[in-house]
PDB file of N, CA, C and O in Angstrom:
ATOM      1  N   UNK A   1       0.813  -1.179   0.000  1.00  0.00           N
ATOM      2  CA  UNK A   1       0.000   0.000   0.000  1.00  0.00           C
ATOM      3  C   UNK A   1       0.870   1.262   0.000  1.00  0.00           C
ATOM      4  O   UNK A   1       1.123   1.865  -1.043  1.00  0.00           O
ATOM      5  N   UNK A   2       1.281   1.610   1.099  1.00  0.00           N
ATOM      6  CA  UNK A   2       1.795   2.919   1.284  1.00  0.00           C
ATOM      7  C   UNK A   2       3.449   2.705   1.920  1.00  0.00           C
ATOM      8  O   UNK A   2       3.516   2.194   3.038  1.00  0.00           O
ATOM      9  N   UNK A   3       4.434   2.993   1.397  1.00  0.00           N
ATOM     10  CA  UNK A   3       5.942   2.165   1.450  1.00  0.00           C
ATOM     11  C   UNK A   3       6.103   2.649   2.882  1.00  0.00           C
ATOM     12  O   UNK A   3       5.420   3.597   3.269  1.00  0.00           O
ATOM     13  N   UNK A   4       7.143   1.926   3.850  1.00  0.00           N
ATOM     14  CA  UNK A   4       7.433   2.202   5.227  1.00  0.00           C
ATOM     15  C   UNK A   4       7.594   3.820   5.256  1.00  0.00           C
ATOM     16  O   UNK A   4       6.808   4.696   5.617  1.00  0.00           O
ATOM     17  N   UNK A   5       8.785   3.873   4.787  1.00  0.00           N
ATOM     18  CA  UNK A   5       9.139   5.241   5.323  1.00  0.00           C
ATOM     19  C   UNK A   5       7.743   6.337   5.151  1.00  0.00           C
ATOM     20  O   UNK A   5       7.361   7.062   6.069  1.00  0.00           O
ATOM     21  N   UNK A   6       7.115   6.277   3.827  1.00  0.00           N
ATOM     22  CA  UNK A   6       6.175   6.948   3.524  1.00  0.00           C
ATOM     23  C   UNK A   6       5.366   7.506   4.934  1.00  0.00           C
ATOM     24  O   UNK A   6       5.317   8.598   5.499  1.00  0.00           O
ATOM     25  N   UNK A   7       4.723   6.075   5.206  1.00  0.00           N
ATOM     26  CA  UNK A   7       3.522   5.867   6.556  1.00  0.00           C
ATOM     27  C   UNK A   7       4.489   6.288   8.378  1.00  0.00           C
ATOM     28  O   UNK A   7       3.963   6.240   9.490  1.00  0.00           O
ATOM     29  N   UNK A   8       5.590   6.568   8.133  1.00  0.00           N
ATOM     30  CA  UNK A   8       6.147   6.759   9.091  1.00  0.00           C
ATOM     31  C   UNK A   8       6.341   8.607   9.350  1.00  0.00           C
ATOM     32  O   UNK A   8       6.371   9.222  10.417  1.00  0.00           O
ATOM     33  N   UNK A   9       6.452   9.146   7.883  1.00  0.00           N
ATOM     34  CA  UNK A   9       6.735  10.369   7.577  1.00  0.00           C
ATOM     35  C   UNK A   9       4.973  11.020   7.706  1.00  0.00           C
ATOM     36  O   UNK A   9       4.548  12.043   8.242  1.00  0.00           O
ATOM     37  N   UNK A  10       4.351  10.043   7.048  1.00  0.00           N
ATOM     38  CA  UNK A  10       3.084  10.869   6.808  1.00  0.00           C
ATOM     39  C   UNK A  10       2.280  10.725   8.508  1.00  0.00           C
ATOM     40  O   UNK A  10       1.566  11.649   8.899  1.00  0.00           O
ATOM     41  N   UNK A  11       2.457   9.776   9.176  1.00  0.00           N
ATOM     42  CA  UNK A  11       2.121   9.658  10.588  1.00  0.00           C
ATOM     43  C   UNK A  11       2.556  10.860  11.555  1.00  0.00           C
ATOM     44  O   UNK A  11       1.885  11.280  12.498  1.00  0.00           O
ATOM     45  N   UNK A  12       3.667  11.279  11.187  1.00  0.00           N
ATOM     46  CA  UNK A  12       4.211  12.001  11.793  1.00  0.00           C
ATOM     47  C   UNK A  12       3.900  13.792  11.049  1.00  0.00           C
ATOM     48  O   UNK A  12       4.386  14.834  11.488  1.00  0.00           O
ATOM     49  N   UNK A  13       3.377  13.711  10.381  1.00  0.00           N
ATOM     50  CA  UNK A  13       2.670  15.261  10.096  1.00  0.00           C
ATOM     51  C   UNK A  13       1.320  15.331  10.033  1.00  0.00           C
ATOM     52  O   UNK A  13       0.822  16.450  10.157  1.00  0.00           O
ATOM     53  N   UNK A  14       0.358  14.065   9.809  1.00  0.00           N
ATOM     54  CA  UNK A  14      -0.907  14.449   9.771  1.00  0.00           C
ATOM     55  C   UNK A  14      -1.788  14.090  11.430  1.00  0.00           C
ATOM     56  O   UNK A  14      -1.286  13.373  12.295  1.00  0.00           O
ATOM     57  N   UNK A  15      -2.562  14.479  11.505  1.00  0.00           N
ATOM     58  CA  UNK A  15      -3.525  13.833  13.101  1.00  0.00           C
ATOM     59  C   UNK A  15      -3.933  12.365  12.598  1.00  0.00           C
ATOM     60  O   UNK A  15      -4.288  11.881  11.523  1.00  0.00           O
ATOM     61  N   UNK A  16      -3.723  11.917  13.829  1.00  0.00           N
ATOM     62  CA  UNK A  16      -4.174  10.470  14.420  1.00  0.00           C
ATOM     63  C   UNK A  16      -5.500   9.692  12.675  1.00  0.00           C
ATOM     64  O   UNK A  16      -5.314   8.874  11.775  1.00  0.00           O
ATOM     65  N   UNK A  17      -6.605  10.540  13.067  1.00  0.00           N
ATOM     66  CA  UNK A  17      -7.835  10.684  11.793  1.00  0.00           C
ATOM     67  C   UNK A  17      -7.312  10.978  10.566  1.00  0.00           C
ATOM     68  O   UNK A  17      -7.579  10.091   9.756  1.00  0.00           O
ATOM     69  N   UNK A  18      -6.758  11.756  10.173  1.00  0.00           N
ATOM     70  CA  UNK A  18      -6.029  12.502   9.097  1.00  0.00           C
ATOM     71  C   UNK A  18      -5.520  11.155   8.294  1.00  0.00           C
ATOM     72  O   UNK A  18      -6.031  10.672   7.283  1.00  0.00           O
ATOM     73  N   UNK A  19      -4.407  10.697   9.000  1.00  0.00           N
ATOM     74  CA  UNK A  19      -3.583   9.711   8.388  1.00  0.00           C
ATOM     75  C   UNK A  19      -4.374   8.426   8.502  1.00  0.00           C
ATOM     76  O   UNK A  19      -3.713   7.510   8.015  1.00  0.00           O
ATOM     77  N   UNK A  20      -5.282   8.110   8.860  1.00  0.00           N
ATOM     78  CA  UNK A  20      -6.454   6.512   9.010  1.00  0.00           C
ATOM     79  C   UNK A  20      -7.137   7.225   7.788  1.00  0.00           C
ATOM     80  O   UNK A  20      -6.902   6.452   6.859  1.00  0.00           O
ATOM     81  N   UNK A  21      -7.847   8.271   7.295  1.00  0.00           N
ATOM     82  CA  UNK A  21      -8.615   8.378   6.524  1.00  0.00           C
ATOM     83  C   UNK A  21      -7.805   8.678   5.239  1.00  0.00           C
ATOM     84  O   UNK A  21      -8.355   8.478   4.156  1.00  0.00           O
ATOM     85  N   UNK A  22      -6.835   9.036   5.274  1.00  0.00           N
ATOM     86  CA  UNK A  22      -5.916   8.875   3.998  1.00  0.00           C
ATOM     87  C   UNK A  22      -5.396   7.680   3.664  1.00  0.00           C
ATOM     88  O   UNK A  22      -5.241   7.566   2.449  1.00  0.00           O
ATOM     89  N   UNK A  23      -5.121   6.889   4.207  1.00  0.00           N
ATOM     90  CA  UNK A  23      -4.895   5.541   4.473  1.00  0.00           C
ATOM     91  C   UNK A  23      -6.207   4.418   3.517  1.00  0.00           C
ATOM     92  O   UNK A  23      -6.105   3.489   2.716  1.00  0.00           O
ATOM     93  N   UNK A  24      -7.435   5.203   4.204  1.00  0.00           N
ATOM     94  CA  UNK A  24      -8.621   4.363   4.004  1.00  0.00           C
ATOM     95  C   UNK A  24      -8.927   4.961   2.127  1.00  0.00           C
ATOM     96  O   UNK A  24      -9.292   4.273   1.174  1.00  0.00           O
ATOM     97  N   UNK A  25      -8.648   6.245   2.165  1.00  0.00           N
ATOM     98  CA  UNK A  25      -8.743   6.521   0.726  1.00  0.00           C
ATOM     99  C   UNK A  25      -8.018   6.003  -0.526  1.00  0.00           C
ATOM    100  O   UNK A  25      -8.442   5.612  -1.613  1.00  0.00           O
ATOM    101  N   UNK A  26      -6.456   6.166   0.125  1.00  0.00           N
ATOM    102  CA  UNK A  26      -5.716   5.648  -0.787  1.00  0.00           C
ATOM    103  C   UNK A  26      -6.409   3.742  -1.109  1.00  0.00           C
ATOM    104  O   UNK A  26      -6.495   3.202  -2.212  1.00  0.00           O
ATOM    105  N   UNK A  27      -6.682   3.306  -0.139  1.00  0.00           N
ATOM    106  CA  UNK A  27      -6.763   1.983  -0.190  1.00  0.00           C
ATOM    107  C   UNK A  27      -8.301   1.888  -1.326  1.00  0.00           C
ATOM    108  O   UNK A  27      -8.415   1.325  -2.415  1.00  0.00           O
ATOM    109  N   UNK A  28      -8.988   2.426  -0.782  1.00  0.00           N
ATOM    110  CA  UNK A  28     -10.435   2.539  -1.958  1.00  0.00           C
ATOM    111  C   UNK A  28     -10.067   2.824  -3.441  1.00  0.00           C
ATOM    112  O   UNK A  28     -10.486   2.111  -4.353  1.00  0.00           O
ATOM    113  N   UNK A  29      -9.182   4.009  -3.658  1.00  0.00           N
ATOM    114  CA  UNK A  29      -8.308   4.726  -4.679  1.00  0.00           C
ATOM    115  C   UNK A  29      -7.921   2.938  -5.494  1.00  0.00           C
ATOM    116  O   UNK A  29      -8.237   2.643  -6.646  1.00  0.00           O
ATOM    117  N   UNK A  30      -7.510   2.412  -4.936  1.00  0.00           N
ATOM    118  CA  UNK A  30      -6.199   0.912  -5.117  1.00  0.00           C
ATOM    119  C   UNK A  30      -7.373   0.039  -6.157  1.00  0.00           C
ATOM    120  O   UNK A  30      -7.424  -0.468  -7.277  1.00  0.00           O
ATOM    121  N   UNK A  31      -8.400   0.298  -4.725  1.00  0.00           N
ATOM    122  CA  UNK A  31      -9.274  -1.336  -5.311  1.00  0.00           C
ATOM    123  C   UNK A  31     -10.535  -0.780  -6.442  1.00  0.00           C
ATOM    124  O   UNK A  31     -11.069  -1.614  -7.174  1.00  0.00           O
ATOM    125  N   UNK A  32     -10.811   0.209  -6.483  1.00  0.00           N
ATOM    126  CA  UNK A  32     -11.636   0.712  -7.421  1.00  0.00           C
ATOM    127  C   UNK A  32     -10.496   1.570  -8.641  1.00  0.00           C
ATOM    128  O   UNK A  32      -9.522   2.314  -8.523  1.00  0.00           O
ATOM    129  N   UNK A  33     -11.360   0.900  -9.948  1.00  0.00           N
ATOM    130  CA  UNK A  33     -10.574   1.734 -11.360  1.00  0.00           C
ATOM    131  C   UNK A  33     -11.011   2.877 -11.253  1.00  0.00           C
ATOM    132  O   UNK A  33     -10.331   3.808 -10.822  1.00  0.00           O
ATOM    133  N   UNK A  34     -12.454   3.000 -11.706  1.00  0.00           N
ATOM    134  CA  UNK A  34     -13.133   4.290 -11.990  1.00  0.00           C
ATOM    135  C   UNK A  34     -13.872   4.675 -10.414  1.00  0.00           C
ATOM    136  O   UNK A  34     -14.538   3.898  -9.731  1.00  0.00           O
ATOM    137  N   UNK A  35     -13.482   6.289 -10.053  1.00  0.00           N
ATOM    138  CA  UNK A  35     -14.560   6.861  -9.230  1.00  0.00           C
ATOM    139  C   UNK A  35     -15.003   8.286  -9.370  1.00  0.00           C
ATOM    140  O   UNK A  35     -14.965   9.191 -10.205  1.00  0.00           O
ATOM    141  N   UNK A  36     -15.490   8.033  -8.022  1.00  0.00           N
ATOM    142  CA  UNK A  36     -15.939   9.738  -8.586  1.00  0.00           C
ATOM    143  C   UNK A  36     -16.401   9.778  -6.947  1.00  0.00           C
ATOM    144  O   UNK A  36     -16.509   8.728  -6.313  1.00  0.00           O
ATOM    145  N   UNK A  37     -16.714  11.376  -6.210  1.00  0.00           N
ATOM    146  CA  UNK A  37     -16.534  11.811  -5.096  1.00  0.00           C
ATOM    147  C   UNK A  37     -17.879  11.011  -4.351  1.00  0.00           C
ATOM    148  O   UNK A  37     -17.859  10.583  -3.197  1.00  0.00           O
ATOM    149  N   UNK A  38     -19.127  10.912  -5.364  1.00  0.00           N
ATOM    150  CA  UNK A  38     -20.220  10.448  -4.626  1.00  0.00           C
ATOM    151  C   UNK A  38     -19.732   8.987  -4.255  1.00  0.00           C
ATOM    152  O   UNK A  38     -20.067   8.468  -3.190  1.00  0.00           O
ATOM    153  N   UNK A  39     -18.885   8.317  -5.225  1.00  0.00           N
ATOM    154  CA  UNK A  39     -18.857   6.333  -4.974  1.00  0.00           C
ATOM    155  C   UNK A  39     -17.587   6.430  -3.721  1.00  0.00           C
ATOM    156  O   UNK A  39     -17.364   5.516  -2.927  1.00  0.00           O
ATOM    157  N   UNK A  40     -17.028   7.411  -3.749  1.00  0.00           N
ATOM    158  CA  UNK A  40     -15.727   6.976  -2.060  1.00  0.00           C
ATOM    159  C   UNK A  40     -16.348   7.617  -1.459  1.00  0.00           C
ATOM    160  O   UNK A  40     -15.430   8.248  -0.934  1.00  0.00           O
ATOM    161  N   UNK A  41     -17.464   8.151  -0.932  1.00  0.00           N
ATOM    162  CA  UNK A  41     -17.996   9.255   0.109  1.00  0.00           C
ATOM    163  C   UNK A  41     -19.383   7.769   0.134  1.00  0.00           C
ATOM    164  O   UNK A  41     -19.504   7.473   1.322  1.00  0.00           O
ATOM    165  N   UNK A  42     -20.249   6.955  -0.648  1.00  0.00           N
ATOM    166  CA  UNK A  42     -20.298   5.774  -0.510  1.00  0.00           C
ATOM    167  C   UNK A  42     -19.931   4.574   0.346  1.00  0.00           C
ATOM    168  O   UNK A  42     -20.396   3.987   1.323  1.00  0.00           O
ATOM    169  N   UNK A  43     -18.712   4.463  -0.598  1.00  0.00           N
ATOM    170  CA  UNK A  43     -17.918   3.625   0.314  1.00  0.00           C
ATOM    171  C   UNK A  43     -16.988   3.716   1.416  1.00  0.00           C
ATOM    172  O   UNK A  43     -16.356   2.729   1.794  1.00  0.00           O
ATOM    173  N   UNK A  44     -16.913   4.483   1.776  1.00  0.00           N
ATOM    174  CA  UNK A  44     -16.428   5.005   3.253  1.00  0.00           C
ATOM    175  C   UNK A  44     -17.391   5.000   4.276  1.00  0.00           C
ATOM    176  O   UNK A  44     -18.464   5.595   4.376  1.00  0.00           O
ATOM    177  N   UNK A  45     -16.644   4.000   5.221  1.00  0.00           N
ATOM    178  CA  UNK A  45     -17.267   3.300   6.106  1.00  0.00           C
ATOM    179  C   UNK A  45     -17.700   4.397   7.569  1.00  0.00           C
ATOM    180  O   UNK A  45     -17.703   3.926   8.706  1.00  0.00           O
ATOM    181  N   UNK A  46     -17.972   5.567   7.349  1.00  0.00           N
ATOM    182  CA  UNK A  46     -18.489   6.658   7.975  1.00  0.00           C
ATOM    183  C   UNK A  46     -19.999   6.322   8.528  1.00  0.00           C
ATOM    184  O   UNK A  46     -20.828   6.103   7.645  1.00  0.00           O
ATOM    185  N   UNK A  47     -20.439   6.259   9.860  1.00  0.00           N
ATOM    186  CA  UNK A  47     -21.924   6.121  10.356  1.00  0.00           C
ATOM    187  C   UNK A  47     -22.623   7.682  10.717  1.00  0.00           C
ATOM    188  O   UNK A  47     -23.275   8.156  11.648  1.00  0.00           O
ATOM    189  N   UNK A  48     -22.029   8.211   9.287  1.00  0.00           N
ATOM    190  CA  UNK A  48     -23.334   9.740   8.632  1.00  0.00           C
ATOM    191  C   UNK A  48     -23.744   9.000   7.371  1.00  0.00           C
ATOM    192  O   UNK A  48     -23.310   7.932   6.939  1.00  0.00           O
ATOM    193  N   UNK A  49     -24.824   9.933   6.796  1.00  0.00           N
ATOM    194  CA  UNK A  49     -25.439   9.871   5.555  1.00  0.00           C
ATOM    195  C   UNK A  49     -24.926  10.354   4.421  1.00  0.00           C
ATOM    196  O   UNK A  49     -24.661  11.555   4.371  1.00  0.00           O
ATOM    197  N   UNK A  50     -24.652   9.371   3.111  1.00  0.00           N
ATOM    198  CA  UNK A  50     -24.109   9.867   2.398  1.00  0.00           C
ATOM    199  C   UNK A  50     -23.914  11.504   1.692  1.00  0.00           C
ATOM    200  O   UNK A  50     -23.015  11.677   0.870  1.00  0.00           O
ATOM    201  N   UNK A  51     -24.310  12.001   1.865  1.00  0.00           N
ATOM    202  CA  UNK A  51     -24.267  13.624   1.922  1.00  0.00           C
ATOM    203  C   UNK A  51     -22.961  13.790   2.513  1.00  0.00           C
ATOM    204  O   UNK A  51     -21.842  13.863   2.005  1.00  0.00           O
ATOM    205  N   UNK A  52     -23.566  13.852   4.284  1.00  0.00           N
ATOM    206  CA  UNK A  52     -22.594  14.396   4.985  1.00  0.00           C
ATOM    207  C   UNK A  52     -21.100  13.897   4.753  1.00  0.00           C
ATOM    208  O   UNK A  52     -20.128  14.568   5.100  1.00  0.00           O
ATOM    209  N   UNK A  53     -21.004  12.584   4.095  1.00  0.00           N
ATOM    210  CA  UNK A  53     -19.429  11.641   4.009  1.00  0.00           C
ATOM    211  C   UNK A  53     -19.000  12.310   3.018  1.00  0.00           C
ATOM    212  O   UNK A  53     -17.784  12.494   2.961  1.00  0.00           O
ATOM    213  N   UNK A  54     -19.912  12.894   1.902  1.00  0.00           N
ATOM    214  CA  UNK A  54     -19.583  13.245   0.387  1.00  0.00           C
ATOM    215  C   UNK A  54     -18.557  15.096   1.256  1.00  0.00           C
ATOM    216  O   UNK A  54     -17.492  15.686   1.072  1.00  0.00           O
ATOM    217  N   UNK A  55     -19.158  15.171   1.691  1.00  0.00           N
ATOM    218  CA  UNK A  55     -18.740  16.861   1.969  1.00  0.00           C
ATOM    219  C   UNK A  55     -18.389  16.535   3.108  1.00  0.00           C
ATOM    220  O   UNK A  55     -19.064  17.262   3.837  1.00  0.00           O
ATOM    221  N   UNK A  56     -17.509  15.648   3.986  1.00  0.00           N
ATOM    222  CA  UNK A  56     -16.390  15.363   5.083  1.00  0.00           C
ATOM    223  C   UNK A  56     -15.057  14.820   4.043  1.00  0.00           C
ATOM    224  O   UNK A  56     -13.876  14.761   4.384  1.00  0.00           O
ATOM    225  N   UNK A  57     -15.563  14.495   2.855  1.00  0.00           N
ATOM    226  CA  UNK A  57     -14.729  14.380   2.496  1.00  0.00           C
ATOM    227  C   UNK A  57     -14.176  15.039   1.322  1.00  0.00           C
ATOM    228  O   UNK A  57     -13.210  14.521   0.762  1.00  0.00           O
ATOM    229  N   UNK A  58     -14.710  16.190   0.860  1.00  0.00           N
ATOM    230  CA  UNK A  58     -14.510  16.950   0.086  1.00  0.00           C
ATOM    231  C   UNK A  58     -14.338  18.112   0.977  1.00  0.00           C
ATOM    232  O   UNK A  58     -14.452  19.203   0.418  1.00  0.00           O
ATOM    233  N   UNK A  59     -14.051  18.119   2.441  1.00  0.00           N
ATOM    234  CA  UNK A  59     -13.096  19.400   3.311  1.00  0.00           C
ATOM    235  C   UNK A  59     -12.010  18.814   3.469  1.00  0.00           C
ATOM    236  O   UNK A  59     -11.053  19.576   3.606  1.00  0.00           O
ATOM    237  N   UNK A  60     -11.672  17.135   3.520  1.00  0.00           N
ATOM    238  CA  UNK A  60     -10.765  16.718   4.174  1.00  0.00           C
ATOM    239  C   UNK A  60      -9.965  16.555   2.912  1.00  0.00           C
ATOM    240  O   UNK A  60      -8.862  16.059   3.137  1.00  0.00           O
ATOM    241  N   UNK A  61     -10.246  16.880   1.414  1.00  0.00           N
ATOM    242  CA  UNK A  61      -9.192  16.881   0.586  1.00  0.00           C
ATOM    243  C   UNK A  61      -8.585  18.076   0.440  1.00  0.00           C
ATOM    244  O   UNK A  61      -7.538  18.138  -0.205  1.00  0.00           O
ATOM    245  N   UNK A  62      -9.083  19.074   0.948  1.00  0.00           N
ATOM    246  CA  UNK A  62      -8.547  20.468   0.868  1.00  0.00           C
ATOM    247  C   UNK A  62      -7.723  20.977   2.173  1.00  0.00           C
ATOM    248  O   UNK A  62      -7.242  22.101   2.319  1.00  0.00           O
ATOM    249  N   UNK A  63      -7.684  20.149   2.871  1.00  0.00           N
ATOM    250  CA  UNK A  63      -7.220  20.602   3.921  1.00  0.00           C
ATOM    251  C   UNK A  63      -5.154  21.020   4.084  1.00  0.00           C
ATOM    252  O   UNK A  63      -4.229  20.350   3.624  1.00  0.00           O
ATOM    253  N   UNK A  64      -5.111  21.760   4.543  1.00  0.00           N
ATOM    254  CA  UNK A  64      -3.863  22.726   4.128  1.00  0.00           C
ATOM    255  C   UNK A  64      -2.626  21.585   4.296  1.00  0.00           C
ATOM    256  O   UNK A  64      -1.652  21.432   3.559  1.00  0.00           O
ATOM    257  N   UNK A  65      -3.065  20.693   5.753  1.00  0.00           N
ATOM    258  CA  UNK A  65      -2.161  19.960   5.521  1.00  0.00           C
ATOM    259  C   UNK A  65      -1.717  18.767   4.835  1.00  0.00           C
ATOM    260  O   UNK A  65      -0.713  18.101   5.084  1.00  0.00           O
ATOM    261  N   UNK A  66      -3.054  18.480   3.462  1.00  0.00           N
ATOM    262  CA  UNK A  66      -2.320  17.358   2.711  1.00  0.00           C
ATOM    263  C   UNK A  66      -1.766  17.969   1.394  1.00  0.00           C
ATOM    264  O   UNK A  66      -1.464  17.262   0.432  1.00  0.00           O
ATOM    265  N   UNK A  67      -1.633  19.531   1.406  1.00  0.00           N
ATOM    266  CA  UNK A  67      -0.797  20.012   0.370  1.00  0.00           C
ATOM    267  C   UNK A  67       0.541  19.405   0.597  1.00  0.00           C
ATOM    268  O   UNK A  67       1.013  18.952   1.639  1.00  0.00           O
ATOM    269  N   UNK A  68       1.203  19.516  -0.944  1.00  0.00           N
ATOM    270  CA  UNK A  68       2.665  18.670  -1.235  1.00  0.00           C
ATOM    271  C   UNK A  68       3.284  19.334  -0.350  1.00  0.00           C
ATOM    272  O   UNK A  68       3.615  18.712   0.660  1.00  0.00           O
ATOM    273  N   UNK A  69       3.658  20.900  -0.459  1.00  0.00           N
ATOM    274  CA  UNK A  69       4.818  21.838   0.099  1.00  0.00           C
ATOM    275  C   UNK A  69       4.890  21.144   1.284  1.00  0.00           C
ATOM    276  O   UNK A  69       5.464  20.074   1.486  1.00  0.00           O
ATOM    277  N   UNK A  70       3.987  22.136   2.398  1.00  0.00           N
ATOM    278  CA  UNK A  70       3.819  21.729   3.910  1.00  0.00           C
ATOM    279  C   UNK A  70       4.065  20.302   4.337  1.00  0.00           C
ATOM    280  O   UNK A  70       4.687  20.418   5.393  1.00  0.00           O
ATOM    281  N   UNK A  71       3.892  18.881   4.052  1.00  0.00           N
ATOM    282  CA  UNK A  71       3.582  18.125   3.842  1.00  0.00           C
ATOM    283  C   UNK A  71       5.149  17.452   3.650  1.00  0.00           C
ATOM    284  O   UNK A  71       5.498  16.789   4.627  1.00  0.00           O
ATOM    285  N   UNK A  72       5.819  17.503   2.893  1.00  0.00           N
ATOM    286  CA  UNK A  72       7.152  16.795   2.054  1.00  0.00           C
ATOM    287  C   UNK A  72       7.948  17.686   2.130  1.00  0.00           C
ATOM    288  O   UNK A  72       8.880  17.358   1.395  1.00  0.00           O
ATOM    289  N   UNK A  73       8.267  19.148   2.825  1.00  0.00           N
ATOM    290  CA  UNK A  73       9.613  19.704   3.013  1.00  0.00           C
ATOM    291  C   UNK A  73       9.615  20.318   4.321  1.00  0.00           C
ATOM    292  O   UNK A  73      10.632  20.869   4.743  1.00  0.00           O
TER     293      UNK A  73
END
């Protein structure tokens, strides 16, 4: 999935949630070819209504800290 050092580096800059739900994305990202924001806001195992998962997870892609810069230097 995600190479050692990667998950060691990215553990260490994002929150506890942050890095499980990037984790859980990338892994959906893996096993599905085609998506789109409504089918991983779907399949994300979140106990809200698809709405609310669709737009938790369309803040949590914008969020400052999974920009490259901040993030990798």
């Amino acid at each position: 999935m995600i190479p050692q050092f990667y998950q060691i580096h990215l553990q260490q800059q994002l929150k506890n949630t942050e890095y499980l739900t990037l984790k859980l994305l990338i892994y959906l990202l893996q096993s599905h070819k085609q998506v789109s924001m409504e089918l991983l806001a779907t399949l994300m195992p979140y106990p809200i209504q698809s709405e609310s998962r669709r737009r938790s997870l369309q803040r949590f892609l914008k969020l400052d800290s999974l920009q490259i810069e901040p993030l990798f230097l």
